[in-house]
DSSP file (Angstrom, degrees, kcal/mol; ACC not computed):
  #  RESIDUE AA STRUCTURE BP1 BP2  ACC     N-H-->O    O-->H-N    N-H-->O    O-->H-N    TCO  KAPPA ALPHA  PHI   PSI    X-CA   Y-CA   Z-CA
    1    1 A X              0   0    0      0, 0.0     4,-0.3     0, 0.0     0, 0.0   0.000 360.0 360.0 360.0 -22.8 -158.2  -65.5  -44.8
    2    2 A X     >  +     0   0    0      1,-0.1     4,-2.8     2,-0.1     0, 0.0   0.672 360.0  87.3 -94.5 -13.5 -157.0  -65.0  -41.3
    3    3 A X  H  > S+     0   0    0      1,-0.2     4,-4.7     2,-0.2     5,-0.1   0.941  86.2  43.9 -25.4 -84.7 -153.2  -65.0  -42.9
    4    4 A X  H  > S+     0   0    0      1,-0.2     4,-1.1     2,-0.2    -1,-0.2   0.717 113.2  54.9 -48.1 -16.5 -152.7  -61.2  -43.9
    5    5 A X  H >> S+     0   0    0     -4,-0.3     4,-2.9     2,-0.2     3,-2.5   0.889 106.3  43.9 -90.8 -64.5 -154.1  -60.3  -40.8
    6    6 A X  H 3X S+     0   0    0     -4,-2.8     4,-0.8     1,-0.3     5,-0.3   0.923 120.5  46.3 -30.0 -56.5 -151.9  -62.2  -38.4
    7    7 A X  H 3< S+     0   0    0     -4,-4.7     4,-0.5     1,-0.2    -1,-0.3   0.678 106.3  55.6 -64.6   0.4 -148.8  -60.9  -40.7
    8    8 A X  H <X S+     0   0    0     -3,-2.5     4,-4.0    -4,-1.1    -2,-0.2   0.733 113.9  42.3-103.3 -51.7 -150.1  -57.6  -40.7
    9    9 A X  H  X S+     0   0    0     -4,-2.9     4,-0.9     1,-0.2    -2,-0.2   0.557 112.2  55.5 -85.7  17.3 -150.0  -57.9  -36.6
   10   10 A X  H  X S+     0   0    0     -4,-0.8     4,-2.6    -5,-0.4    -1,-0.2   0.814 110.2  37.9 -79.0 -54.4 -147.0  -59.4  -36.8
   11   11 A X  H >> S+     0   0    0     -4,-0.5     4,-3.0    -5,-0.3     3,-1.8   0.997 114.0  60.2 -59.8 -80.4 -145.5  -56.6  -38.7
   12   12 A X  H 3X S+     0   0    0     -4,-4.0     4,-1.8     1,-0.2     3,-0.4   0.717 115.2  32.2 -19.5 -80.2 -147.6  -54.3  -36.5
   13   13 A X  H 3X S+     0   0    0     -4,-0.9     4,-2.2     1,-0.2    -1,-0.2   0.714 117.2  57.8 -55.3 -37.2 -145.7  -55.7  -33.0
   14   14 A X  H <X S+     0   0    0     -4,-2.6     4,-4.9    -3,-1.8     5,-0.4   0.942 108.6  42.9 -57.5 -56.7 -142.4  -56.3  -34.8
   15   15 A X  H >X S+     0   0    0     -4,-3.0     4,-3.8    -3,-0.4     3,-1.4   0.995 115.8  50.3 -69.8 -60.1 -142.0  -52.7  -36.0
   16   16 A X  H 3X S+     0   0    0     -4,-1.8     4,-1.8     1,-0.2     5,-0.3   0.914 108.8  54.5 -49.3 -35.6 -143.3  -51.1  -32.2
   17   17 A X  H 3X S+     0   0    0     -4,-2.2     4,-1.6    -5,-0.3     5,-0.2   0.846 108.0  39.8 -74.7 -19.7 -141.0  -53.0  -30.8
   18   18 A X  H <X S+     0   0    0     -4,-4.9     4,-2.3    -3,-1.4    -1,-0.2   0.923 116.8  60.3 -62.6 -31.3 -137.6  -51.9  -32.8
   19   19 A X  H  < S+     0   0    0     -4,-3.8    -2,-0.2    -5,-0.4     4,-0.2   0.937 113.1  32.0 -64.1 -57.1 -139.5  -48.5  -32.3
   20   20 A X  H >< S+     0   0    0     -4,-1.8     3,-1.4    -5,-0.3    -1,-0.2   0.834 109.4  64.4   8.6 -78.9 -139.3  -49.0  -28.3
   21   21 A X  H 3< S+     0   0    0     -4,-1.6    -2,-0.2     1,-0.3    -1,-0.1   0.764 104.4  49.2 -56.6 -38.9 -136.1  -50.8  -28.5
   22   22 A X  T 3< S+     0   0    0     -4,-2.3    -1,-0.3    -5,-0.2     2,-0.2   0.753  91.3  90.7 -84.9 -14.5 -134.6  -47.3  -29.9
   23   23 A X  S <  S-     0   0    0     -3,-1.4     3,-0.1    -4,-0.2    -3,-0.0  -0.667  79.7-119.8 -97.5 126.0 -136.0  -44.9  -27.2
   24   24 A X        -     0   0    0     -2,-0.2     2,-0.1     1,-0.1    -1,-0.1  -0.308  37.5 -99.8 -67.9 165.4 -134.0  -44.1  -24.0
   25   25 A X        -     0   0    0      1,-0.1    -1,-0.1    -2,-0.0     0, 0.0  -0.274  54.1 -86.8 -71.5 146.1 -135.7  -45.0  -20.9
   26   26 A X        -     0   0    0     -2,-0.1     2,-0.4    -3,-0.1    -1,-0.1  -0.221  38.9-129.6 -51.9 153.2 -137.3  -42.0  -19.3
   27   27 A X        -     0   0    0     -3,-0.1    -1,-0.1     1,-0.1     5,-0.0  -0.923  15.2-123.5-115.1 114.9 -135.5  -40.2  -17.3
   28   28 A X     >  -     0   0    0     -2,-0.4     4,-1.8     1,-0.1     5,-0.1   0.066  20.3-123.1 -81.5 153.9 -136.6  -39.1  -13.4
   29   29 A X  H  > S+     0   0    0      1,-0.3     4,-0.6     2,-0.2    -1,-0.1   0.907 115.0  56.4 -77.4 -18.7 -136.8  -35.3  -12.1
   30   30 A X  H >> S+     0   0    0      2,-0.2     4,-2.0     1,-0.2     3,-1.9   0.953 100.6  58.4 -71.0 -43.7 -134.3  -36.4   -9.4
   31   31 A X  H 3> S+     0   0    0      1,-0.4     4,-2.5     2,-0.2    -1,-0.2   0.785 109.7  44.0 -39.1 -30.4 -131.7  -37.6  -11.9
   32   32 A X  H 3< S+     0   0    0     -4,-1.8    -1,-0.4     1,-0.2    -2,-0.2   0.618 104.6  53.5-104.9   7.6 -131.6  -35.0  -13.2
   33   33 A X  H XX S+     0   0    0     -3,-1.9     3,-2.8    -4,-0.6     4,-1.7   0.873 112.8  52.6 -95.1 -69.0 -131.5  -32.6  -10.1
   34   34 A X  H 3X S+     0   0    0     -4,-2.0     4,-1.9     1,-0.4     5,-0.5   0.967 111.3  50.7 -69.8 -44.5 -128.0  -35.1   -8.8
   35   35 A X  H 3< S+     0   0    0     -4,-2.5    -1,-0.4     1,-0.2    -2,-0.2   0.540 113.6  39.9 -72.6   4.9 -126.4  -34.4  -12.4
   36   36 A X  H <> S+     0   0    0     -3,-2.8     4,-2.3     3,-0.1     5,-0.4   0.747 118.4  46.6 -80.8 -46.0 -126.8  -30.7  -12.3
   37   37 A X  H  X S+     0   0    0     -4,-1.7     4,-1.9     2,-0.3     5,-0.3   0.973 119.9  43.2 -52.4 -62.8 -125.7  -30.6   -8.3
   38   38 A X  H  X S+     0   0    0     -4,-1.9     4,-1.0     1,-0.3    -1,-0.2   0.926 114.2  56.6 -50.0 -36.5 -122.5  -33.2   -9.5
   39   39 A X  H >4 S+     0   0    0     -5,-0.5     3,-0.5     1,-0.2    -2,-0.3   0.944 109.0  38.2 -78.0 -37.4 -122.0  -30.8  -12.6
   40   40 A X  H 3< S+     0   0    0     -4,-2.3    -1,-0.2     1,-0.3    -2,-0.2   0.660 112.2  56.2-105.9   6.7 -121.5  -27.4  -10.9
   41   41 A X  H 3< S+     0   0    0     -4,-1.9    -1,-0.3    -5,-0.4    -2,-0.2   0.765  89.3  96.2-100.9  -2.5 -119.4  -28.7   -8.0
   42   42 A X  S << S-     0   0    0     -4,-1.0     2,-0.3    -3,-0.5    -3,-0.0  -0.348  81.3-133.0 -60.0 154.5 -117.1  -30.2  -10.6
   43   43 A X        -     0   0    0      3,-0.0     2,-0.4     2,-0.0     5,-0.1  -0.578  25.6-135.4 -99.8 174.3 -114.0  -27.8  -11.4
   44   44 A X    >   -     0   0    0     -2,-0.3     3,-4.2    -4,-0.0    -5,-0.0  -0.862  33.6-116.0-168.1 115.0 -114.3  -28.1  -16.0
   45   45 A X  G >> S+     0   0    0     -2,-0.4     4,-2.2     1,-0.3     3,-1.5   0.802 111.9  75.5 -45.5 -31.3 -110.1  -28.7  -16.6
   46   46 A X  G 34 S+     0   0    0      1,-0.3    -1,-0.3     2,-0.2     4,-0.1   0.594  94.8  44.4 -57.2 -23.2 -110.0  -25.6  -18.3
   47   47 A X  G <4 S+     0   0    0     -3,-4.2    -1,-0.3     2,-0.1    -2,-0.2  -0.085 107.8  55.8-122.9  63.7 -110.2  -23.8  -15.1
   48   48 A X  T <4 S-     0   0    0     -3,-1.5     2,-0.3     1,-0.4    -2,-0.2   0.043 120.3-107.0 -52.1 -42.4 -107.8  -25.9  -13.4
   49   49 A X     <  -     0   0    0     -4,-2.2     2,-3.1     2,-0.1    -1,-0.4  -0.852  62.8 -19.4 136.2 179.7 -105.4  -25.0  -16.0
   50   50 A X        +     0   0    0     -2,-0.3     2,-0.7    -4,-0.1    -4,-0.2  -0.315  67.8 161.8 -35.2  38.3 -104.0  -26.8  -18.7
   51   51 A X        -     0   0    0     -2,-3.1    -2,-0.1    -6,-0.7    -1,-0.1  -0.710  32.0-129.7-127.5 142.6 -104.4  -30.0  -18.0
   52   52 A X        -     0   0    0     -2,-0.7     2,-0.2     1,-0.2    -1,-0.1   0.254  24.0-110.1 -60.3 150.0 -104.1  -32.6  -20.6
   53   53 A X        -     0   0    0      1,-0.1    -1,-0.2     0, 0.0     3,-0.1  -0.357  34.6 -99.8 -80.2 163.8 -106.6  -35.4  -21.2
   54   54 A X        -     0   0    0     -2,-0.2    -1,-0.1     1,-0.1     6,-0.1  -0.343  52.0 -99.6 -64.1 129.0 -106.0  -39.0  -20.5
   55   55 A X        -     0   0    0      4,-0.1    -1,-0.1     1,-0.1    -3,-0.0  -0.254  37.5 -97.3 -86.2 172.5 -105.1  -40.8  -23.6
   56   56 A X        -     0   0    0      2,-0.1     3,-0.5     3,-0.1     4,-0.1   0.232  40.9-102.7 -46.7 160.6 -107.6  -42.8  -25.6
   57   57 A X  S >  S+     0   0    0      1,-0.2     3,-2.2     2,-0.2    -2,-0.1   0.918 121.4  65.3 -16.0 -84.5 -107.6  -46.7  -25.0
   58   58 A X  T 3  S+     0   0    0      1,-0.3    -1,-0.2    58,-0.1    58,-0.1   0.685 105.4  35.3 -63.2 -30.9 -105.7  -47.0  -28.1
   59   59 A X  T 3  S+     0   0    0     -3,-0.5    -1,-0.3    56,-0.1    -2,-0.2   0.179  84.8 109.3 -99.8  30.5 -102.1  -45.0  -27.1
   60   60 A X  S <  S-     0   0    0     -3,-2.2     2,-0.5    -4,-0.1    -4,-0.0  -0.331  88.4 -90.4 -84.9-173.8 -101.8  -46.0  -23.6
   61   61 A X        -     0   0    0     -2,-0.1     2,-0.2     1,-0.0    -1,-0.1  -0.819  45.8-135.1-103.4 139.2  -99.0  -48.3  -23.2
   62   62 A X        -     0   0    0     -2,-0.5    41,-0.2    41,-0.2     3,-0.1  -0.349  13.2-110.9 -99.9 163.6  -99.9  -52.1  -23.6
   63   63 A X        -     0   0    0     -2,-0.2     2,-0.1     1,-0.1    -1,-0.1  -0.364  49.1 -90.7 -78.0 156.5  -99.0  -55.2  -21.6
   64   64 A X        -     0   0    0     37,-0.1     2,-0.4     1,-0.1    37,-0.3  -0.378  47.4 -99.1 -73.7 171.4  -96.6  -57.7  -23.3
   65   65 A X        -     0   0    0     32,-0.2    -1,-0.1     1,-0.2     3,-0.0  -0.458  35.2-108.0 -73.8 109.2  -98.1  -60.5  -25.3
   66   66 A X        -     0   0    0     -2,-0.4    -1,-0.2     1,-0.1    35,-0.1  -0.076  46.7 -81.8 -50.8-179.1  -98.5  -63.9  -24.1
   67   67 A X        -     0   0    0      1,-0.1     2,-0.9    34,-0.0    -1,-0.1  -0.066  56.7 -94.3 -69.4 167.5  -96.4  -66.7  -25.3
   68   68 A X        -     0   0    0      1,-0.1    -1,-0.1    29,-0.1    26,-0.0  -0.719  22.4-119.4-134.1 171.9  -97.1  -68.3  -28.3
   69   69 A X     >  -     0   0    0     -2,-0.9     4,-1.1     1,-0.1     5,-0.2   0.274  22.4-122.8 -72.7-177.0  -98.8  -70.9  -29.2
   70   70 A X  H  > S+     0   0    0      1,-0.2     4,-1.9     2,-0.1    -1,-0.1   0.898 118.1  51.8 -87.2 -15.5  -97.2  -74.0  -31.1
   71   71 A X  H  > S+     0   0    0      2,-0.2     4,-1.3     3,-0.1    -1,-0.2   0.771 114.2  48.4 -74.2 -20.4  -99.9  -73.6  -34.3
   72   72 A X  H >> S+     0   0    0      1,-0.2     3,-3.0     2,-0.2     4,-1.0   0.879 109.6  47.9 -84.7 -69.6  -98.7  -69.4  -34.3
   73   73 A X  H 3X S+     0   0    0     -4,-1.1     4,-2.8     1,-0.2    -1,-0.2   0.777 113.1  54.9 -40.4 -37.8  -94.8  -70.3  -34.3
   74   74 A X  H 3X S+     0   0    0     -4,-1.9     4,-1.4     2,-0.2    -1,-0.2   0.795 110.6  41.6  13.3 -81.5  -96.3  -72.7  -37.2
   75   75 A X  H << S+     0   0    0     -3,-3.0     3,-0.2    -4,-1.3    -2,-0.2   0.950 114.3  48.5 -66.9 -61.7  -97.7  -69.8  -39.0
   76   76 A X  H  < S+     0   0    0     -4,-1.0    -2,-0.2     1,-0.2     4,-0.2   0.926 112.4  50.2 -68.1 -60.4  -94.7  -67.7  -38.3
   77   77 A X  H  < S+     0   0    0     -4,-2.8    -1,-0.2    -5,-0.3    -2,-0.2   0.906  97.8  91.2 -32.9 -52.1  -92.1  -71.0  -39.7
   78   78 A X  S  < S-     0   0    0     -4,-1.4     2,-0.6    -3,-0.2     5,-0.1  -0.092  91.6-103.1 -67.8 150.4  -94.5  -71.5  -43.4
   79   79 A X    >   -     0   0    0      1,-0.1     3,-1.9     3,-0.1    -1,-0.2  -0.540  22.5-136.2 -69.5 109.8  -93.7  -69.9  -46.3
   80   80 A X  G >  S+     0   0    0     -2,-0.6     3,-2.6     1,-0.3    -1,-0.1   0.912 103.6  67.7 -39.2 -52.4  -96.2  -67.0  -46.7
   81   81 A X  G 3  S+     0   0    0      1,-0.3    -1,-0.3    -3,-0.0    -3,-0.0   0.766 100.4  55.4 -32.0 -63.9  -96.5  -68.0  -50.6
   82   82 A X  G <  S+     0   0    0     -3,-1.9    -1,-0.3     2,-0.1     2,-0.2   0.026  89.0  86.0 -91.1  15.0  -98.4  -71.4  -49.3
   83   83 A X    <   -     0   0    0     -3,-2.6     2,-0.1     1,-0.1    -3,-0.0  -0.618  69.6-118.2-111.1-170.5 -100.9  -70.5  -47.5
   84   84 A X     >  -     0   0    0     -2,-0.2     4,-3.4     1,-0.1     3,-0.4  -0.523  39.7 -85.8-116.3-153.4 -103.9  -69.7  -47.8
   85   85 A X  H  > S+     0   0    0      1,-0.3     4,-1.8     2,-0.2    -1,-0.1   0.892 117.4  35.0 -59.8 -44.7 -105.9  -66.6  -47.1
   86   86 A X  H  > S+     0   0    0      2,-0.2     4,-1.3     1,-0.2    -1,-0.3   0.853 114.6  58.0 -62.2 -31.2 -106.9  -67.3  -43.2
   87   87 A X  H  > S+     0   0    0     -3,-0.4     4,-5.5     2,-0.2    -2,-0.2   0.909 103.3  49.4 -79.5 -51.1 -104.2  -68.7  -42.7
   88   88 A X  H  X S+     0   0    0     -4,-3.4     4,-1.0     1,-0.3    -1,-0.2   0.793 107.8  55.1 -47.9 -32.6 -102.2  -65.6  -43.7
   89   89 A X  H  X S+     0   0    0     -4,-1.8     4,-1.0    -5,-0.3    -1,-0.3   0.773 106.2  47.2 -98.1 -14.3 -104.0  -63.5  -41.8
   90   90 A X  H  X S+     0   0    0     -4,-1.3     4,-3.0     2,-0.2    -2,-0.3   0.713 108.8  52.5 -81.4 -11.6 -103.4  -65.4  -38.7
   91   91 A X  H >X S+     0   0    0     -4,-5.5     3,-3.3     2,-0.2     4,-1.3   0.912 113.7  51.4 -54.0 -77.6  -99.4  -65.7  -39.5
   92   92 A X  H 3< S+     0   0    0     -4,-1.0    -2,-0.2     1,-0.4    -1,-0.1   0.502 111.6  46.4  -7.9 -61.0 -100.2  -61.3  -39.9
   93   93 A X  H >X S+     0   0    0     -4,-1.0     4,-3.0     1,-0.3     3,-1.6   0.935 117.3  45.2 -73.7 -51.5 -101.9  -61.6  -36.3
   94   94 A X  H <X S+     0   0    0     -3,-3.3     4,-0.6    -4,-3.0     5,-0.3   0.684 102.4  56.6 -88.9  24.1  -98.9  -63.7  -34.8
   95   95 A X  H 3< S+     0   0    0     -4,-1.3    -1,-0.4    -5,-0.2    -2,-0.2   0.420 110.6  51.4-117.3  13.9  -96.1  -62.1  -36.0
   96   96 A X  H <> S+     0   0    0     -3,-1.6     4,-0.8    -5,-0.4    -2,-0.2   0.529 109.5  45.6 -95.8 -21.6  -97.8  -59.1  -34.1
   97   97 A X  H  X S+     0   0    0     -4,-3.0     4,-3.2     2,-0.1   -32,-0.2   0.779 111.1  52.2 -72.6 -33.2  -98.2  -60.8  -31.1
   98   98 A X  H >X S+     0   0    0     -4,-0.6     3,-1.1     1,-0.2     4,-0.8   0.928 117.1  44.8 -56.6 -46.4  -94.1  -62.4  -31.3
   99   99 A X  H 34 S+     0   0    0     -5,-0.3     3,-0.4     1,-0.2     9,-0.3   0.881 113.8  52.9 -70.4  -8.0  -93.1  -58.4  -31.9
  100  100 A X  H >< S+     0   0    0     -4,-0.8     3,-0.6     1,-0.2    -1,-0.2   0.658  82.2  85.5 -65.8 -36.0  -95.8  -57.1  -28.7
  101  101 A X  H << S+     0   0    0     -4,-3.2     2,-0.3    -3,-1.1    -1,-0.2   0.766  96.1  34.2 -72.1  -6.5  -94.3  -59.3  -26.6
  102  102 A X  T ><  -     0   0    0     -4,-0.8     3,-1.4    -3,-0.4    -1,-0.2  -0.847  69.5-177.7-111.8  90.5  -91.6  -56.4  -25.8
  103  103 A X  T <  S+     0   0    0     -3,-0.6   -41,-0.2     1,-0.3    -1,-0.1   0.477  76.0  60.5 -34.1 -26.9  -93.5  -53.7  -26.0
  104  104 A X  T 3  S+     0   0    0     -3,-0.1    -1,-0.3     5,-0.1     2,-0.1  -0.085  83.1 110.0 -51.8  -7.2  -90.5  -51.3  -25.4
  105  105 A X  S <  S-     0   0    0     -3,-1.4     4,-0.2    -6,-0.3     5,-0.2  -0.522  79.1-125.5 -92.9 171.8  -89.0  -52.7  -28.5
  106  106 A X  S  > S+     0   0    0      2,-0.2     4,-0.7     1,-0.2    -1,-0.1   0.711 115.4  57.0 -69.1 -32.2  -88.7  -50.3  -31.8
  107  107 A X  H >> S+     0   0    0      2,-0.2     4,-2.0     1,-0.2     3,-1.1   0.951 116.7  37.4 -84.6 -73.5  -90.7  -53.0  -34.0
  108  108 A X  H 3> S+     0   0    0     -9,-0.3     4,-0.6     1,-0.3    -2,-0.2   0.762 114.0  55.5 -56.2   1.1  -93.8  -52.7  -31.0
  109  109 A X  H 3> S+     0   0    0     -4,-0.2     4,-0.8     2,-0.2    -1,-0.3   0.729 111.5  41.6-110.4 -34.8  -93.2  -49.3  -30.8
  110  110 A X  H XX S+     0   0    0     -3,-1.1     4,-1.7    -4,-0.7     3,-0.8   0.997 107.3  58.2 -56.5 -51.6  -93.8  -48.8  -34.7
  111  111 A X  H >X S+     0   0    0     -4,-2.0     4,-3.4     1,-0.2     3,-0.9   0.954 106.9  45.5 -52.6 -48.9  -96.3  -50.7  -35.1
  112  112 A X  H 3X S+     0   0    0     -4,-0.6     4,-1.8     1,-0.3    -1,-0.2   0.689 107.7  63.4 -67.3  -8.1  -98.6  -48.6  -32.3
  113  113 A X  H <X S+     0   0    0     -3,-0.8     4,-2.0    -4,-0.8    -1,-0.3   0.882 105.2  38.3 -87.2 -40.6  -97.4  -45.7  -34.1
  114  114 A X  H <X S+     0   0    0     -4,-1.7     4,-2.7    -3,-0.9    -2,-0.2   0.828 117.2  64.0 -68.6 -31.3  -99.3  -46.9  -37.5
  115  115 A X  H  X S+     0   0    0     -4,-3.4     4,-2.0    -5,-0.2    -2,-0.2   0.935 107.6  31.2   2.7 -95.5 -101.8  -47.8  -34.9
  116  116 A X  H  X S+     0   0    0     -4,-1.8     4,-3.2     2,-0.2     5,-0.3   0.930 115.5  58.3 -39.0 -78.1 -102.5  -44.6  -33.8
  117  117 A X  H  X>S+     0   0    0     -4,-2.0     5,-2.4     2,-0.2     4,-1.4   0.817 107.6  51.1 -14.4 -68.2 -101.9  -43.1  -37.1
  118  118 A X  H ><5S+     0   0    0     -4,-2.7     3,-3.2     1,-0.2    -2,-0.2   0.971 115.1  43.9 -51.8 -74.5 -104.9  -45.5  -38.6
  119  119 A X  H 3<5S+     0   0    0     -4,-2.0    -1,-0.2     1,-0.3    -2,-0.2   0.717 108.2  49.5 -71.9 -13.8 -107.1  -44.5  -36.1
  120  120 A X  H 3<5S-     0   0    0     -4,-3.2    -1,-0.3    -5,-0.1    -2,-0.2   0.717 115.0-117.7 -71.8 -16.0 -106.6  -40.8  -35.9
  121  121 A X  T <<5S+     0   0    0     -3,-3.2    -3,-0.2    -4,-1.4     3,-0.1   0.835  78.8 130.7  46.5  53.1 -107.1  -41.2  -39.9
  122  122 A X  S   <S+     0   0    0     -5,-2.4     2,-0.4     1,-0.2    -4,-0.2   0.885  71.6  38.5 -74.9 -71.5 -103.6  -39.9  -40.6
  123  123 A X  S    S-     0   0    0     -6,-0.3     2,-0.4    -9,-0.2    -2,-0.2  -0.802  91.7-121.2 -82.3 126.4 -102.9  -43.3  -43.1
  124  124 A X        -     0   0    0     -2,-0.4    -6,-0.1    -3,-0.1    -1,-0.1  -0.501  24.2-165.4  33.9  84.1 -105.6  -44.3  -45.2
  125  125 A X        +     0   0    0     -2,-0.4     2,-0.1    -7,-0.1    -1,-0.1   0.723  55.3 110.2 -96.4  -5.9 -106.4  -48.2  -44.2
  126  126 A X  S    S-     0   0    0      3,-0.0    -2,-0.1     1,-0.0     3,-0.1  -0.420  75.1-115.8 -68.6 162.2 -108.5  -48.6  -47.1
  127  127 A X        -     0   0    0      1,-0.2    17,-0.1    -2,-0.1    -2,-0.0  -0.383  39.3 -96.9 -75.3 153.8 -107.3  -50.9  -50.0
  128  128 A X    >   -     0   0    0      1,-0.1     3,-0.7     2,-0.1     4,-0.3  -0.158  38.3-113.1 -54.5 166.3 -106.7  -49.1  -53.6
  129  129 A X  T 3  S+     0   0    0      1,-0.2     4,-0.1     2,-0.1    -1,-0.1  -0.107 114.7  55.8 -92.0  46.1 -109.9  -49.5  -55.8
  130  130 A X  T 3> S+     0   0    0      3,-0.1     4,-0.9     2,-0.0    -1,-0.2  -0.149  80.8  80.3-125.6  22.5 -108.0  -51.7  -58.1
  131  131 A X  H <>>S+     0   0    0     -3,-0.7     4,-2.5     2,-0.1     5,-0.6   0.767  91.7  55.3 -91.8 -27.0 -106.9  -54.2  -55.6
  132  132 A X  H  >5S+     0   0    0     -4,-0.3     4,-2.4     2,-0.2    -1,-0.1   0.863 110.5  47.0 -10.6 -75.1 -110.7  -55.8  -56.0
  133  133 A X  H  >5S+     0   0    0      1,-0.3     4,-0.9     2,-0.3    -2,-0.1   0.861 119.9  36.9 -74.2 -69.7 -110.0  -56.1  -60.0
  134  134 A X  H  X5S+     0   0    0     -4,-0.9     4,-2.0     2,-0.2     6,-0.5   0.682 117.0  56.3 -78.6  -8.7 -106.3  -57.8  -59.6
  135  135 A X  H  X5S+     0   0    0     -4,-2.5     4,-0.7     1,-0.2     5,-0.3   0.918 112.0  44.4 -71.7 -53.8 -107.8  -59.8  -56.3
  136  136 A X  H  <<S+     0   0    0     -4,-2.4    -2,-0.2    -5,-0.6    -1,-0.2   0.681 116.2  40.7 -56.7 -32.9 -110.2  -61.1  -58.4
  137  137 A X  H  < S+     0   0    0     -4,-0.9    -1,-0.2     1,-0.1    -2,-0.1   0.805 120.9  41.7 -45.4 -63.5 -108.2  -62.1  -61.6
  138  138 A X  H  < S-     0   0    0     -4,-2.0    -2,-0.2     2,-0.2    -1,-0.1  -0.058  92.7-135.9-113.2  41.8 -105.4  -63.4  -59.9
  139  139 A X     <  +     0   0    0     -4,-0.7     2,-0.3    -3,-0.1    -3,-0.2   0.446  68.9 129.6  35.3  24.7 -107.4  -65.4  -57.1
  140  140 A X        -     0   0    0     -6,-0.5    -2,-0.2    -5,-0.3     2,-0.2  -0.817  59.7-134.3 -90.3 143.7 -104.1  -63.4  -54.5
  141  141 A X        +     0   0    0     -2,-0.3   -10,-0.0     1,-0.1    -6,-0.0  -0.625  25.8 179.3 -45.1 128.7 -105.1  -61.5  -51.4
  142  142 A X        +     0   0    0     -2,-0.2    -1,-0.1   -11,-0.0     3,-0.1   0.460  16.5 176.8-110.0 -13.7 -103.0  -58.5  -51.7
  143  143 A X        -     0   0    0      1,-0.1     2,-0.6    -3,-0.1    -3,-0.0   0.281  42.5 -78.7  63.6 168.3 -104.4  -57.0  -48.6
  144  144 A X        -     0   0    0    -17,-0.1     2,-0.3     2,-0.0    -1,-0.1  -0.898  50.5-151.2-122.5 139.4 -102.9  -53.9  -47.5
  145  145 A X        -     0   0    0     -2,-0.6     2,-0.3    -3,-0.1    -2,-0.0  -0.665  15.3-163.3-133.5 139.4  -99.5  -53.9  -45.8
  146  146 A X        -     0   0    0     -2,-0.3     2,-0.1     2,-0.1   -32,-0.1  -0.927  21.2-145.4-127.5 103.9  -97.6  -51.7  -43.2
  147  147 A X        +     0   0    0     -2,-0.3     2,-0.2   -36,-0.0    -2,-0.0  -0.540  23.2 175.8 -65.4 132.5  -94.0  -52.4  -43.1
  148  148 A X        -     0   0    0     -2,-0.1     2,-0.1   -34,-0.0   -41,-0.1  -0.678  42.9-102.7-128.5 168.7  -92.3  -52.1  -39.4
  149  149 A X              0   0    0     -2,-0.2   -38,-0.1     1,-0.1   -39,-0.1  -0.297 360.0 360.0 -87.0 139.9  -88.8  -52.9  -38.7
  150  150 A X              0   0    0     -2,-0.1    -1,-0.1   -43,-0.1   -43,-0.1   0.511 360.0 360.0-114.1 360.0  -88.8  -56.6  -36.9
């Protein structure tokens, strides 16, 4: 008898606490007095003048690549054809680290250019909606592929 009621406060405790868990924490009358003081002695770049913002994370220019390991060079050696799906996607991974490790080369310099591209949502990263139906059939990854130059 005492079941439903315990799950019932269960429920009860579970659900205030996501409900909680989602609220910011209150916020103090002072805070907010040093962010208006901070805000209007800032100069807004638009009246400095034109100048541009820093770019994102994703187009700065990146450090080279560590070495690689003797399981990547492995990966890199095998015949795509014979492995299987993890394994294919870590050859994928090191044969992006071997062309990263010159960043300055044409190959690293493509790739960060479909980079970009993917994340501005220039290119499309999704798979067709028939790659499912022929993944499924023919038990092959076909994955979706960005040719750069190596």
């Amino acid at each position: 008898m005492n079941a439903p009621r315990v799950l019932l406060s269960c429920a009860a405790a579970c659900m205030a606490a996501a409900l909680f868990a989602c609220v910011p924490p209150p916020e103090r009358a002072d805070d907010h007095r040093q962010a208006d003081a901070s805000a209007s002695s800032e100069v807004s770049p638009a009246e400095e003048g034109d100048i541009p913002p820093p770019p994102p994370a994703a187009l700065r220019p990146r450090k080279p690549a560590g070495p690689l390991t003797a399981e990547e060079e492995r990966l890199i050696a095998a015949d795509p054809s014979t492995l299987s799906r993890e394994e294919n996607r870590a050859r994928a991974y090191a044969l992006r680290k071997r062309i990263m490790q010159d960043p300055n080369s044409p190959a690293a310099k493509e790739l960060e250019e479909a980079r970009a591209a993917v994340l501005a949502g220039e290119v499309d990263a999704a798979l067709p909606k028939d790659a499912e139906k022929a993944d499924q059939k023919s038990k092959h990854d076909s994955g979706l592929v960005l040719q750069a130059p190596l």
